[in-house]
N, C-alpha and C positions, 0 to 999 in steps of 0.2 A: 168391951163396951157395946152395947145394942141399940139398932136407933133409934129406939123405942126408948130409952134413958133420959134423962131429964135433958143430957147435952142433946142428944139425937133433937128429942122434943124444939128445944130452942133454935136450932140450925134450922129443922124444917120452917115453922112458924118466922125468923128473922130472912128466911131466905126468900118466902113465899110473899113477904112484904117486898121487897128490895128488887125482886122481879121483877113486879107489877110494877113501880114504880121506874124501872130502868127501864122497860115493856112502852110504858107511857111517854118517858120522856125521849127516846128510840124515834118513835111515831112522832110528837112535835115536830123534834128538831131535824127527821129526817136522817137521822145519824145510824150506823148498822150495829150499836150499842156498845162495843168497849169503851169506849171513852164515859160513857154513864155507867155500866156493868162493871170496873174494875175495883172505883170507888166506892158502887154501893156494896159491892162484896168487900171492900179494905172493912170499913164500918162498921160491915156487921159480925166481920170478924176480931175488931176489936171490942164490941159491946162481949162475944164471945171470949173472950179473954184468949184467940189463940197468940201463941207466941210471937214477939215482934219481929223475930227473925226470919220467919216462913208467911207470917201473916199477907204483905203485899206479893210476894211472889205464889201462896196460891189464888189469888184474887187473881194475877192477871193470865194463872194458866185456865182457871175457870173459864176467863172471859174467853181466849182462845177457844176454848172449846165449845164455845155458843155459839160464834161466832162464824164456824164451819156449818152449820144450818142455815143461818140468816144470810149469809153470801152463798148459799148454792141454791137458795130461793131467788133471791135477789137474781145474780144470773140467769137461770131459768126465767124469768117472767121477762128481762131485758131481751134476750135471746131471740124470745117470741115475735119481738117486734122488730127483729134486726139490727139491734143496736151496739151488738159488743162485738169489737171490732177481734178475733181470733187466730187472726195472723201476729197481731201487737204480741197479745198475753203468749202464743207457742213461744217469741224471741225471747218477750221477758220474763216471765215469772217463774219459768225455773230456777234462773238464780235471786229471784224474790224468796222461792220454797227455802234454796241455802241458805242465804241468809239469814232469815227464822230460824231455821234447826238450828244455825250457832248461835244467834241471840237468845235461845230458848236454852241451849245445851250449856249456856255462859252464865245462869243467871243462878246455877249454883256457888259458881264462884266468884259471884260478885253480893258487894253488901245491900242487903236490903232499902237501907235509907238511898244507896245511891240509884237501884231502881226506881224509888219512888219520887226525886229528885229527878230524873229522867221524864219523868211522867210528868210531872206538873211541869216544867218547860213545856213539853207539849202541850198542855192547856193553857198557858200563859201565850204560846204561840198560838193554837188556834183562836183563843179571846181575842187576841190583837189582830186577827185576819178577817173577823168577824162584825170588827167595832170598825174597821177601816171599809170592807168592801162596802158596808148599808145597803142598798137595794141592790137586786141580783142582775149581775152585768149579763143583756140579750143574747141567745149563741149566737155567734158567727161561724156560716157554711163557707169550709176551706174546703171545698174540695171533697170529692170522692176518696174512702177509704183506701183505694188502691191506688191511689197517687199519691196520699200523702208518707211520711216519712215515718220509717221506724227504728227505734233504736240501734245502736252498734258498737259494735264493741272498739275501745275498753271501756266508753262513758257510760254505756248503758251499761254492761253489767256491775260496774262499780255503783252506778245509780240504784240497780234492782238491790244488791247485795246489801244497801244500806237502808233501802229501804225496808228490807226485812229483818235484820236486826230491830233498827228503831220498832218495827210494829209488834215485835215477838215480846220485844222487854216495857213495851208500854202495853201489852193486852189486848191490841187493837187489828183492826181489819186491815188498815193501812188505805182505805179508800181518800183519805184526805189526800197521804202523797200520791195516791194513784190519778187523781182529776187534776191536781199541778202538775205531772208528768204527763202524761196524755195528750193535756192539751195543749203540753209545752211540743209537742211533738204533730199540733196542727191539726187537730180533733175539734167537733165540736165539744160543746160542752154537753150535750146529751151524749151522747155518742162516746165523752169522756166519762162520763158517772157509770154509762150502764158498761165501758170494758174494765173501769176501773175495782167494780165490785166482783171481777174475777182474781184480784188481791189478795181477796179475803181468805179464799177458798186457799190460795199457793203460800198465805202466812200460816194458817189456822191447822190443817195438816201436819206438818211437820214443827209447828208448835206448840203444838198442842203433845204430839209424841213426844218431843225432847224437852217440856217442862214436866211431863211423868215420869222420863229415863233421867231428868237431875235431881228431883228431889223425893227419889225410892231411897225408901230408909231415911229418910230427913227424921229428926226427932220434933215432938209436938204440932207435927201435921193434924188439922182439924177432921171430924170423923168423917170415915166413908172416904177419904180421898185417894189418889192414886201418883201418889207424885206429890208434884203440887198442881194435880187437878183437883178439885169434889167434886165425885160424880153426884153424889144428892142435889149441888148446889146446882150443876149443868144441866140435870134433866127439870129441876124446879124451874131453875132462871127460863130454859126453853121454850115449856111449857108456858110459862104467866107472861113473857114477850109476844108469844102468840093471839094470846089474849087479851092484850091492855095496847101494843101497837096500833091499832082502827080508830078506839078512842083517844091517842095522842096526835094520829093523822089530822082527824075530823076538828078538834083541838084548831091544828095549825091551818088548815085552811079559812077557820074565823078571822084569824089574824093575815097583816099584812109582814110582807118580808122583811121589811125592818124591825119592824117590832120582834120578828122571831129572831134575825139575828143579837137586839140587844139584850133578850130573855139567854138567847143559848150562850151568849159572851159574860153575861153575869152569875148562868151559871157556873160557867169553866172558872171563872174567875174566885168565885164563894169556894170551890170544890178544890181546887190549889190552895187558898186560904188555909181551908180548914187540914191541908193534909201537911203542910208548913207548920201550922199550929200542934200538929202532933209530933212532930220530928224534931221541934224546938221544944215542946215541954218536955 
């Protein structure tokens, strides 16, 4: 099949929307887009009619794979201003990397609906974190980087360990757990978002390779894919994120922080709905 086919045709055109749109709401809500990007790829892969079985687990190896750009941008620009703390990330996020490659390498032999069940706790938990914090709590300065505390083992590498599962099998950067852990660990919260988005990069890597090494040779993989990646869908999603993130920035600074947190809690909240709604009909 060529992707010039009528599927080809459809995948471009459904992908090229769902970008944009993940692109935009990325930029709103501040978010480094899997938690928008897995969903909109589930959707458009079921208007696609690919199969239910592969259908959410290429969605979140896609996402994975977008995901390795937008976090080594993301760090790079934090970097500049000295903000990511480099000692943190050499302790942990090597076994962040591990952790991904078996939550990635696992998701062959696990059932579809309970990934996607995996997933929406996730958004039902960050909706609930969302609707609780309302206005954005000031940072508090603990301290110089080099005084404060870094993880150790066994807490923290059972901490990284799971936190890279969890983000391998949900599609996602993992910067959520990475600002709760950071700054559990006496970070500011700048200082937390900008080491935290070195996450991305230690999930996105090596899940992105073990969601292509579990689902080679899967049957009714959607076209162009590689696993359960699609590259067509990675270099579109990339592309149109590039593009439409400025206008979802510019978006959110009209708006007050409340307002965005109950816009991004209503979306997680519709976007769990609807993925419930398809696993129960």
């Amino acid at each position: 099949m060529e992707f010039l086919s009528a599927d080809g045709v459809g995948l471009l055109l459904a992908v090229l929307v769902a970008g944009a749109f993940a692109g935009f709401l990325a930029g709103l809500f501040g978010i480094g887009g899997g938690i928008v990007i897995v969903p909109a790829l589930y959707f458009v892969f079921t208007i696609l009619e690919v199969p239910e079985a592969v259908r959410f687990k290429v969605a979140v190896g896609t996402s994975l794979a977008t995901i390795l750009i937008t976090s080594a941008r993301s760090v790079q620009a934090h970097a500049k201003k000295g903000a990511v703390d480099f000692e943190f990330l050499r302790r942990f996020v090597p076994f962040v990397a591990v952790g991904a490659f078996i939550g990635a390498m696992s998701a062959r032999y696990i059932d579809a609906a309970l990934i996607t069940i995996i997933f929406i706790i996730g958004l039902l938990l960050f909706a609930g974190q969302k609707l609780l914090v309302g206005e954005k709590r000031p940072a508090v300065d603990l301290g110089a980087t080099q005084s404060a505390p870094v993880p150790t083992r066994p807490i923290g590498v059972i901490m990284a360990l799971l936190t890279g599962i969890a983000s391998a099998l949900m599609g996602i950067g993992g910067g959520v757990f990475g600002v709760l852990i950071v700054t559990h660990y006496k970070r500011t919260i700048h200082k937390a978002v900008a080491t935290a988005s070195g996450f991305g990069i230690a999930n996105a890597i090596p899940g992105t390779i073990g969601m292509g090494v579990a689902g080679w040779g899967e049957a009714g993989l959607p076209l162009g894919s590689v696993g359960y990646v699609n590259v067509p869908a990675f270099v579109i999603i990339a592309a149109m994120t590039f593009l439409t993130v400025p206008f979802g920035a510019r978006t959110a600074h009209a708006l007050s922080q409340t307002i965005l947190n109950r816009f991004y809690a209503a979306y997680l909240l519709l976007t769990a709905a609807l993925l419930i709604r398809d696993i129960v009909v």
